[in-house]
Backbone as a printed PyTorch tensor [residue, N CA C, xyz], in Angstrom:
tensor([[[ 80.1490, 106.5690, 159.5220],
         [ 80.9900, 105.9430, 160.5250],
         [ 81.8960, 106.9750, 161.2010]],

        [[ 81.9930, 108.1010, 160.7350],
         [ 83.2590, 108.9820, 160.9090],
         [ 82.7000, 109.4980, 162.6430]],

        [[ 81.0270, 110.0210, 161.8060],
         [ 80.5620, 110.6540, 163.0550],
         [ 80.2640, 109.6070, 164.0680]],

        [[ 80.1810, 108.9530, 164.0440],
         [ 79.5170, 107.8840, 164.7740],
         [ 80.5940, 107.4980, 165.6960]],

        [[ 81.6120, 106.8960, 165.4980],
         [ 83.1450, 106.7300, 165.8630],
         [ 83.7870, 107.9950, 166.6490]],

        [[ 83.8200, 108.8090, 165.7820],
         [ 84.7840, 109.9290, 166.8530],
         [ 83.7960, 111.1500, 167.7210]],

        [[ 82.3930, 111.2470, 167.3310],
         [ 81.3790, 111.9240, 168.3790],
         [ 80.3660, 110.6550, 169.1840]],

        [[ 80.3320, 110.3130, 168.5840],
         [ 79.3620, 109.5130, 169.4000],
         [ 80.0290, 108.5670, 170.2330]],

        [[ 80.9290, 107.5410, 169.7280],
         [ 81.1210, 106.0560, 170.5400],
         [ 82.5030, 106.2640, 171.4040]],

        [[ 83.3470, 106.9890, 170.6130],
         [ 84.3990, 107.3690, 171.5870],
         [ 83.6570, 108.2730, 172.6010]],

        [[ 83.1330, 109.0340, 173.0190],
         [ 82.6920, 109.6700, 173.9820],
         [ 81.9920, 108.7370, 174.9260]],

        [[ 81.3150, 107.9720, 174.3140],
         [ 80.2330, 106.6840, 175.2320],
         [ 81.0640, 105.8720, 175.9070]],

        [[ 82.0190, 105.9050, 175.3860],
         [ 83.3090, 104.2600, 175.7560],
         [ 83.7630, 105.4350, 177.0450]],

        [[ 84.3230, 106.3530, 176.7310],
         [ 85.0870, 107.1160, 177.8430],
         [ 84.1260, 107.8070, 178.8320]],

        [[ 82.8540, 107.6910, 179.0990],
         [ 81.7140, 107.9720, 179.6990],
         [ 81.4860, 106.4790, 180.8720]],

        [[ 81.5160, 105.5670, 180.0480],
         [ 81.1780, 104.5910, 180.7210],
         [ 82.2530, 103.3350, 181.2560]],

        [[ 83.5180, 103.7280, 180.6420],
         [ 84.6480, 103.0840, 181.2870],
         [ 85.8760, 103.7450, 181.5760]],

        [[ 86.5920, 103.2160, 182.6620],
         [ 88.0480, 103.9280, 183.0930],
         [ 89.0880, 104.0730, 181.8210]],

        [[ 88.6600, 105.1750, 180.9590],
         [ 90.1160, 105.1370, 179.8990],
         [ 90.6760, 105.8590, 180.1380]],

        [[ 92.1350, 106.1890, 179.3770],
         [ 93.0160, 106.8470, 179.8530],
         [ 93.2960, 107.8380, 178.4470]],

        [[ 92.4050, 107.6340, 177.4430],
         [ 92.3750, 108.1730, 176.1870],
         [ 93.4010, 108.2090, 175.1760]],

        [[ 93.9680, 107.3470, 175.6230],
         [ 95.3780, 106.7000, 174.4390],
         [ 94.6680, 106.2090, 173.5930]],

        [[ 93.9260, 105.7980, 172.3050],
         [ 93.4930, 104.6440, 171.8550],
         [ 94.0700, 104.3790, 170.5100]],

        [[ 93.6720, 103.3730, 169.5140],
         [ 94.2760, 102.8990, 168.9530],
         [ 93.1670, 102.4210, 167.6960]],

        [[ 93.3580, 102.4280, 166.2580],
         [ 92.4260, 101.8160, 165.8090],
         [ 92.7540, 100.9220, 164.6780]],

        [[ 91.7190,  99.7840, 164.3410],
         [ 92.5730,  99.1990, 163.2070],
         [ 91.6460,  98.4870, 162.3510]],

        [[ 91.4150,  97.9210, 161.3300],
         [ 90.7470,  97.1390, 160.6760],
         [ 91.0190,  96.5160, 159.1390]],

        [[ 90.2790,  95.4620, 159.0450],
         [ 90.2650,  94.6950, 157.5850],
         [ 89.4930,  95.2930, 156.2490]],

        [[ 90.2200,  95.5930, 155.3110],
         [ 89.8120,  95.4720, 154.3470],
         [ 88.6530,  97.2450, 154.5820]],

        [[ 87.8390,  97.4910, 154.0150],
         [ 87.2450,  98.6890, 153.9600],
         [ 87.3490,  99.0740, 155.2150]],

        [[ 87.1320,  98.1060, 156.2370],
         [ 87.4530,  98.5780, 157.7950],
         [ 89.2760,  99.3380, 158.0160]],

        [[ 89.8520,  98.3120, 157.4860],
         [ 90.7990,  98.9010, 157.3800],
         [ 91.5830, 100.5740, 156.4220]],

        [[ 91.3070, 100.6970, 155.7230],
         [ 90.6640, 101.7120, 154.5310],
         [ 90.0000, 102.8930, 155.8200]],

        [[ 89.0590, 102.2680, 156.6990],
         [ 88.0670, 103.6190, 157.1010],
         [ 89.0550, 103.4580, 158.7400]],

        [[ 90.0170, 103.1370, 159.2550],
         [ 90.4860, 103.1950, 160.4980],
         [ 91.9510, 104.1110, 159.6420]],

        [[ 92.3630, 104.2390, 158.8060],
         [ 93.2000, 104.5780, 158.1250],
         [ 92.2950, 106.1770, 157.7900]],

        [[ 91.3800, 106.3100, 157.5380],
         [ 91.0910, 107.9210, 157.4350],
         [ 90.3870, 108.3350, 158.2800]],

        [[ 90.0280, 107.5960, 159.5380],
         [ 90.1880, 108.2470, 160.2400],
         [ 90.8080, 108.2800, 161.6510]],

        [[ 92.0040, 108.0790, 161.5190],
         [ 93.0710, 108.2710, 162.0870],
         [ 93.9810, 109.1570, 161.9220]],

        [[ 93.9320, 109.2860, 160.1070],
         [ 94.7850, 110.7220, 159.3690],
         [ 93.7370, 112.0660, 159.8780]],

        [[ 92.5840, 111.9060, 159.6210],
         [ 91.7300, 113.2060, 159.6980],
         [ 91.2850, 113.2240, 160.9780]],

        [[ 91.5550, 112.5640, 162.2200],
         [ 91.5190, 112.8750, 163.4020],
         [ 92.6480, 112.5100, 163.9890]],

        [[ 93.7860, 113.0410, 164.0900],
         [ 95.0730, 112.1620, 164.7280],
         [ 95.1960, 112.8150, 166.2520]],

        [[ 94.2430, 113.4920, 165.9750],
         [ 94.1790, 113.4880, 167.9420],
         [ 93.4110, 112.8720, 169.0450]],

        [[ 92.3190, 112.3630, 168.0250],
         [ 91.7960, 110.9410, 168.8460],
         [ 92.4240, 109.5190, 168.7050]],

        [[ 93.5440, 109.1320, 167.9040],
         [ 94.4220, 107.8360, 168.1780],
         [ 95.7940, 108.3410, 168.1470]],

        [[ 96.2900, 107.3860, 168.9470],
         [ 98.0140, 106.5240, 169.0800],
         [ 98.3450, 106.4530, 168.0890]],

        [[ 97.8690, 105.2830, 167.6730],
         [ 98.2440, 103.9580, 166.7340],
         [ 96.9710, 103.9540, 166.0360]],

        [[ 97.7220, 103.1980, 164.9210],
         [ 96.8800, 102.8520, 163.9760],
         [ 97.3000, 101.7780, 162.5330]],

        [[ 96.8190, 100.7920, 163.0140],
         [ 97.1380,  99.4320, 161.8920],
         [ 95.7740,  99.4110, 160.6580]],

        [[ 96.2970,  98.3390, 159.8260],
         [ 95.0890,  98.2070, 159.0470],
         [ 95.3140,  96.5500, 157.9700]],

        [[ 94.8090,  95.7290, 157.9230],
         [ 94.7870,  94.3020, 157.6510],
         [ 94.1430,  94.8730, 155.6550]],

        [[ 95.0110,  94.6190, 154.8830],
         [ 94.5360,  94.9840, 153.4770],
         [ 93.9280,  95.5480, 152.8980]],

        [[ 94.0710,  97.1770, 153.4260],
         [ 93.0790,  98.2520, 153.1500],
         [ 93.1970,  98.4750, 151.5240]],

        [[ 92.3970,  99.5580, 151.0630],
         [ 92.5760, 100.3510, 149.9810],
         [ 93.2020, 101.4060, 150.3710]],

        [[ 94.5980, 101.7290, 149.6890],
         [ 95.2930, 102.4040, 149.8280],
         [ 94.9250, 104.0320, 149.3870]],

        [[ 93.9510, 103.9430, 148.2510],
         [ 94.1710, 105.1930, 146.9260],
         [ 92.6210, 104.6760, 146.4350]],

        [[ 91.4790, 105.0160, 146.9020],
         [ 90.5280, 104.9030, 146.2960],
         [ 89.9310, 105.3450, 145.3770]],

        [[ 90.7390, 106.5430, 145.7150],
         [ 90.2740, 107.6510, 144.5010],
         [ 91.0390, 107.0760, 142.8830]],

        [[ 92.3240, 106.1980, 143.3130],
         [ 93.1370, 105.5980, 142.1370],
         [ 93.1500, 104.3970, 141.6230]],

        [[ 91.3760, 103.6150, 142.1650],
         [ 91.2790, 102.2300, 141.7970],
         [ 90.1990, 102.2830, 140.9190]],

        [[ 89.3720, 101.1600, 140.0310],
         [ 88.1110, 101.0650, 139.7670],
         [ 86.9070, 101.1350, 140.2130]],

        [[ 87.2470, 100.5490, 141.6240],
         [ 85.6690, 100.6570, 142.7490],
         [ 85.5620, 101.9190, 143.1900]],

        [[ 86.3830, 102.8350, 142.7180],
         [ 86.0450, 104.5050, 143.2500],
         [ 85.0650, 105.0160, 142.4890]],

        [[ 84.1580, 104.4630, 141.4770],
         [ 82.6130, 105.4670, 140.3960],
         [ 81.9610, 104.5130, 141.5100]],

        [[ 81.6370, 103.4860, 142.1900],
         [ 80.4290, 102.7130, 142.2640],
         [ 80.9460, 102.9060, 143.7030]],

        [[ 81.5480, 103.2050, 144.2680],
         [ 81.8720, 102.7780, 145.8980],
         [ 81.7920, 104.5640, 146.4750]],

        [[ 82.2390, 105.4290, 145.7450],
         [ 82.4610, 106.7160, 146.3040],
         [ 81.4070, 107.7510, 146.0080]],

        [[ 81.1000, 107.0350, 144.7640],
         [ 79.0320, 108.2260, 144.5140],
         [ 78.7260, 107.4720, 145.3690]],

        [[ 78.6520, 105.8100, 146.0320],
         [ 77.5380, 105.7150, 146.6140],
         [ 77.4360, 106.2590, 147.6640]],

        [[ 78.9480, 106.4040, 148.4150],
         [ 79.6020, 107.0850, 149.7470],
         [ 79.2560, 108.4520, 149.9710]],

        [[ 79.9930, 109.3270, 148.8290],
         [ 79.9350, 110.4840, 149.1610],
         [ 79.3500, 111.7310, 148.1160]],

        [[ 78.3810, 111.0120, 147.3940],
         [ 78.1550, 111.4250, 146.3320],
         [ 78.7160, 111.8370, 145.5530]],

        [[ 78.4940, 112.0850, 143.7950],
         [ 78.8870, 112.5020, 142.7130],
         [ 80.2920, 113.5400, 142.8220]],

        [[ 80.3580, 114.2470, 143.6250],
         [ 81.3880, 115.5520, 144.2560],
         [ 82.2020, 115.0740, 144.5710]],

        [[ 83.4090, 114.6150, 143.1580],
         [ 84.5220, 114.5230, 143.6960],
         [ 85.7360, 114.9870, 144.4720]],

        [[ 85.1970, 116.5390, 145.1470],
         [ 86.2920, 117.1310, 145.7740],
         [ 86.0640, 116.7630, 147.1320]],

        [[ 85.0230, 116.0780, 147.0340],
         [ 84.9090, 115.6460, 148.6690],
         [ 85.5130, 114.1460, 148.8030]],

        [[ 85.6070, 113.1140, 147.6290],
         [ 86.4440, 112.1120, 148.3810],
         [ 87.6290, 111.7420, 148.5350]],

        [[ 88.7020, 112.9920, 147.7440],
         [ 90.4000, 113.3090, 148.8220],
         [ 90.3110, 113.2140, 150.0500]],

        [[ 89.5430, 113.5150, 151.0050],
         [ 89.6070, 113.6160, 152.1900],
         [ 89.0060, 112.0800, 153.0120]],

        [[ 88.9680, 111.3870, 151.4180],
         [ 88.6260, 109.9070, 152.4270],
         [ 89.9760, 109.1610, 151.1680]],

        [[ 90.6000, 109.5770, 151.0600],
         [ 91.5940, 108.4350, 150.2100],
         [ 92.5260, 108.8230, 151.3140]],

        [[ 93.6770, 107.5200, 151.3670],
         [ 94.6510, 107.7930, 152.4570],
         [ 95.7000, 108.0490, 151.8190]],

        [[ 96.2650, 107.7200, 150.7890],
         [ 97.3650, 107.9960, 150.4200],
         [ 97.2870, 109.2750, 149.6860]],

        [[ 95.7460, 110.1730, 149.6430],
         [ 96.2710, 111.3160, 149.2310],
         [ 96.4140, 112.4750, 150.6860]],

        [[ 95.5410, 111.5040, 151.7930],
         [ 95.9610, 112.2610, 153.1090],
         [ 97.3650, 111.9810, 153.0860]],

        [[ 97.6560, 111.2960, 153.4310],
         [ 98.8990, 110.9420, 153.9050],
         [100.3660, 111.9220, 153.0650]],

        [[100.5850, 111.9350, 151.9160],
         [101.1450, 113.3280, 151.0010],
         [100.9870, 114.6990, 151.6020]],

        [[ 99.4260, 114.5440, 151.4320],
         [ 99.1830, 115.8300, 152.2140],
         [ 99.4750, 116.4790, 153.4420]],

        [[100.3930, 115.7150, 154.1500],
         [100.8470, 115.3900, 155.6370],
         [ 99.9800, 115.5330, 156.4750]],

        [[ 98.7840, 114.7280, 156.4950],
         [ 97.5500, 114.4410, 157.2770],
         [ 97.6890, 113.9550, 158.4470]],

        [[ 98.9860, 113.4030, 158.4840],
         [ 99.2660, 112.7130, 160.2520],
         [ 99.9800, 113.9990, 160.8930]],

        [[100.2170, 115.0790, 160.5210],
         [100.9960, 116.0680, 161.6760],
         [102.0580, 115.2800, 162.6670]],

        [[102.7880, 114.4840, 161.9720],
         [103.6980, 114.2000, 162.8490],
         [103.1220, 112.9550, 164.5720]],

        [[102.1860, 112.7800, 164.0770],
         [101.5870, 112.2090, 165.3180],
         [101.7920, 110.4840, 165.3160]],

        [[101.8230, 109.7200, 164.4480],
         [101.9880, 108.8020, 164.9030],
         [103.8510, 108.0500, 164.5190]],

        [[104.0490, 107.4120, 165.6060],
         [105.4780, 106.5690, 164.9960],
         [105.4410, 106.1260, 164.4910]],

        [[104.5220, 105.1160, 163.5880],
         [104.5100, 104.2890, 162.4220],
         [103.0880, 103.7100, 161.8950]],

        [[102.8610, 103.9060, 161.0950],
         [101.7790, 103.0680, 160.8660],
         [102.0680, 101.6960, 159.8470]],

        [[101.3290, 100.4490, 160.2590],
         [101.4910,  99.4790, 160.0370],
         [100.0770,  98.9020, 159.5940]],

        [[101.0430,  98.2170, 158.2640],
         [ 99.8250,  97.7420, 157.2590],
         [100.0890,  96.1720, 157.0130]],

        [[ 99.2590,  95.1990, 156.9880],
         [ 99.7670,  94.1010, 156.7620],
         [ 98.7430,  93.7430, 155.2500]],

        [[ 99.6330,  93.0030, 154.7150],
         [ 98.9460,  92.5120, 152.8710],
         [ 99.2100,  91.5920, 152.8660]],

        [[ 98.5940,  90.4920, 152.3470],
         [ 98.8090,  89.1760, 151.4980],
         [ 99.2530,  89.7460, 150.0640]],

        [[ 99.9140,  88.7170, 150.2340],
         [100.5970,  88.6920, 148.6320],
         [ 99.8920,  87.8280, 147.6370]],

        [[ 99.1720,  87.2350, 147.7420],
         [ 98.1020,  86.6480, 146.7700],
         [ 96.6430,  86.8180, 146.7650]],

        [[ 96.4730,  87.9590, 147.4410],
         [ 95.1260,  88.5130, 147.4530],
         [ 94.9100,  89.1640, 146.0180]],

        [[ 93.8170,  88.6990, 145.4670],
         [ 92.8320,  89.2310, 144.4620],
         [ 93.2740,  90.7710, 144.1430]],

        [[ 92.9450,  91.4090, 145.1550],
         [ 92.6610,  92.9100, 144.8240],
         [ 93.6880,  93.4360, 144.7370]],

        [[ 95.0200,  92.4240, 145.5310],
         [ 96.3300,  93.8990, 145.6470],
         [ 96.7060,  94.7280, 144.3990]],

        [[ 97.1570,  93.8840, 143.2640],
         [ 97.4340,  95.1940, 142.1830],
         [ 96.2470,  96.1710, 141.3460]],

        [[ 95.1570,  95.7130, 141.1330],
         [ 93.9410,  96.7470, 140.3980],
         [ 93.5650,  97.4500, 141.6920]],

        [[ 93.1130,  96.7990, 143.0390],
         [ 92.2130,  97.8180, 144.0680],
         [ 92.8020,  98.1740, 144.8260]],

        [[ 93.5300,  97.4830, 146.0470],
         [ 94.7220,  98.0810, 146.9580],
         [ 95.3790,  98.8110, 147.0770]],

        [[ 96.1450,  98.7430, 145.9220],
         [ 97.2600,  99.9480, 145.6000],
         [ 97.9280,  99.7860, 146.8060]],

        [[ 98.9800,  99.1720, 147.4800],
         [ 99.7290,  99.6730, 148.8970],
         [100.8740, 100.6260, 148.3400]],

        [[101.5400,  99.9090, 147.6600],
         [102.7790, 100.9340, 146.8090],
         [102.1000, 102.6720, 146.7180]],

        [[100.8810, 103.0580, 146.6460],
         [100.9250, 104.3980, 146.7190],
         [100.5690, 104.7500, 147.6700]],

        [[100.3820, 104.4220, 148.6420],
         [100.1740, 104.5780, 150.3210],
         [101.8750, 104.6860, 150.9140]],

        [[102.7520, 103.5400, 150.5410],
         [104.0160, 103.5600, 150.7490],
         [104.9780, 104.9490, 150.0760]],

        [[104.2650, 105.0220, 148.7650],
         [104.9380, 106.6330, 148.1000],
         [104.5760, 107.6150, 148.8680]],

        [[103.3930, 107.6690, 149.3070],
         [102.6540, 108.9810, 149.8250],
         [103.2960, 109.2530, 151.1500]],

        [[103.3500, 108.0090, 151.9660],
         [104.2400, 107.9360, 153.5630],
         [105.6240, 108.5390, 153.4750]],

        [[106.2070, 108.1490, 152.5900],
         [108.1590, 108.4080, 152.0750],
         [107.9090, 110.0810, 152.0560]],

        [[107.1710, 110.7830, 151.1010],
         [106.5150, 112.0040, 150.3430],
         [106.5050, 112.5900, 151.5330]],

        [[105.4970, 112.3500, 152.8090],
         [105.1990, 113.2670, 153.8570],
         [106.4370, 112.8660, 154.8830]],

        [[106.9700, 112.2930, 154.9860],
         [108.3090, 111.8240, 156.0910],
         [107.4160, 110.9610, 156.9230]],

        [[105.9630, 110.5420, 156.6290],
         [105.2160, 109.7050, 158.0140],
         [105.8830, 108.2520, 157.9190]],

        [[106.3290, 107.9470, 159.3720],
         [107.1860, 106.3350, 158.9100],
         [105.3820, 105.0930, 158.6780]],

        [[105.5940, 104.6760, 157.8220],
         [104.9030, 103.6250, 157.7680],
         [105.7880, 102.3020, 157.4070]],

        [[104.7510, 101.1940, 158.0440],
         [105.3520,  99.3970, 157.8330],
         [104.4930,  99.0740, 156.9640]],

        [[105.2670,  98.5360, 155.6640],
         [103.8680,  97.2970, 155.2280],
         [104.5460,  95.8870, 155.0100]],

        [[104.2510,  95.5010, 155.7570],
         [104.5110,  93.9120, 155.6380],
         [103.2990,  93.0910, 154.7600]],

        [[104.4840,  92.2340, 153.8490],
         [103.8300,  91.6850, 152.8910],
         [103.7020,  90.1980, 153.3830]],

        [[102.5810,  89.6080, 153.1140],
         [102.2610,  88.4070, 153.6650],
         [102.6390,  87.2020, 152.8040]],

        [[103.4340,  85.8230, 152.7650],
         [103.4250,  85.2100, 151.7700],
         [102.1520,  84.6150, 151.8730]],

        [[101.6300,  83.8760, 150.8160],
         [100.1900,  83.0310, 150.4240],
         [ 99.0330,  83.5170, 150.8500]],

        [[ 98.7170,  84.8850, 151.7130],
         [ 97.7400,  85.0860, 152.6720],
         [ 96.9810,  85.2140, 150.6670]],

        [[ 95.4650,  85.5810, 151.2530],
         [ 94.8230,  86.3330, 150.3440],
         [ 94.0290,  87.6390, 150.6650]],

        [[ 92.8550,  87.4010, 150.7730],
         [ 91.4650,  88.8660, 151.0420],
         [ 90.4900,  88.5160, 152.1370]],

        [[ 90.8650,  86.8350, 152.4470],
         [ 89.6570,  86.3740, 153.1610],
         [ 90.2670,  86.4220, 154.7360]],

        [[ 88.8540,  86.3270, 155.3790],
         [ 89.0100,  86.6530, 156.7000],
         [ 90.0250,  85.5550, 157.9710]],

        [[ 90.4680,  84.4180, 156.6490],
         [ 91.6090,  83.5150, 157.0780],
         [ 93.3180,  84.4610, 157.3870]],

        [[ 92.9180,  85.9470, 156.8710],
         [ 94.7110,  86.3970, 156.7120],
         [ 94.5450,  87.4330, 158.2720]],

        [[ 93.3470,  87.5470, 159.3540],
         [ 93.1310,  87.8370, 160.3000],
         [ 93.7560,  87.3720, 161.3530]],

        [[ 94.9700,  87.4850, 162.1230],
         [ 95.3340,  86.2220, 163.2710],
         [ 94.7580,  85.8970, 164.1180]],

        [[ 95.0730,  84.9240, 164.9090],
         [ 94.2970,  84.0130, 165.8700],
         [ 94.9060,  84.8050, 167.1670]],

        [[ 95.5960,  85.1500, 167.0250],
         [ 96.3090,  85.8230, 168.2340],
         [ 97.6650,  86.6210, 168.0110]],

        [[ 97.8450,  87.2990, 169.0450],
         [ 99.2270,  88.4110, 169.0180],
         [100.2100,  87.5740, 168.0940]],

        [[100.2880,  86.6860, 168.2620],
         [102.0750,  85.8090, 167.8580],
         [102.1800,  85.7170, 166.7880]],

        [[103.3220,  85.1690, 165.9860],
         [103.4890,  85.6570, 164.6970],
         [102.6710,  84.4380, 164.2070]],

        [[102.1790,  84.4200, 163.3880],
         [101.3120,  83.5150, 161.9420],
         [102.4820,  82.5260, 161.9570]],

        [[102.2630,  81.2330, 161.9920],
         [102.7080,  80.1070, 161.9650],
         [102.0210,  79.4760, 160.2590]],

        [[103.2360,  78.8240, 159.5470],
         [102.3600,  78.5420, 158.4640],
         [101.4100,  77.1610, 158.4210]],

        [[100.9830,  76.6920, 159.5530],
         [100.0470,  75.6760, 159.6220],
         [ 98.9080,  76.8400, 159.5310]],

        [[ 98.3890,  78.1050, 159.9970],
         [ 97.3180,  78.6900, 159.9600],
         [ 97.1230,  79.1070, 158.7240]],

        [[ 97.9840,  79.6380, 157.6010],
         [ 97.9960,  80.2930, 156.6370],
         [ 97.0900,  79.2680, 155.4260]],

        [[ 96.0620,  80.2240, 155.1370],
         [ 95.3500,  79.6750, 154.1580],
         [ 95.2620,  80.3290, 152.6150]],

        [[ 94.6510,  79.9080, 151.7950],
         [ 95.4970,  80.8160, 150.3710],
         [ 93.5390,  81.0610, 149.6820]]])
């Protein structure tokens, strides 16, 4: 996705439409996780950059033997450079973005064994990068903690 995203599709998008090359990236859950590294390891192709209940520290959860050989094979010195909170320490944003913003449910499954946000939040403090994480009440993992639109989450939408 890395290559695909920052050689291939960003070039196609700005080939074939009027941009102005500000952009911005963001996503859920592993999406979120992979708009989060690469945003640290390219911070000169985005602005901004959000992320809807990423993995914070992959390298510091359980799904890192079965998720990261399958990723990046056996060679663990190659998947620091896809965990964010050890970019992020590492001062991987160069000062480039004003904040990054993370949103979590607070009753999602994964937050304390897989998520980890608290070491994404240590690692941000560590490098001076300002990050937000707003904690969600009742949200969970499912694609219900996604909003319907810009405005704030009303709790008639909130599903558990």
């Amino acid at each position: 996705m890395e290559t695909y995203v920052g050689e291939e599709l960003i070039p196609l998008i700005d080939r074939a439409f009027p941009t102005t090359g500000t952009r911005s990236i963001s996503g859920h859950s592993m999406g979120g996780h992979g708009a989060l590294t690469l945003a640290l390891n390219h911070p000169d192709l985005f602005r901004s950059v959000s992320a809807f209940a990423p993995i914070a520290s992959p390298t510091r959860c359980p799904w890192r033997e079965k998720a990261l050989t399958a990723y990046l094979g056996a060679e663990r010195s190659a998947w620091a450079r896809h965990d964010v909170a050890l970019l992020s320490a590492a001062g991987a944003t160069k000062g480039r973005f004003d904040d990054i913003l993370v949103d979590q449910g607070d009753a999602d499954p994964f937050l304390a064994d897989q998520l980890k946000p608290e070491l994404l939040v240590e690692a941000a403090r560590a490098s001076g990068q300002p990050l937000t994480l707003r904690m969600q009440p009742g949200y969970d993992h499912s694609y219900f903690f996604m909003p319907a639109s810009s405005t704030t989450t009303s709790s008639s939408t909130r599903r558990g």
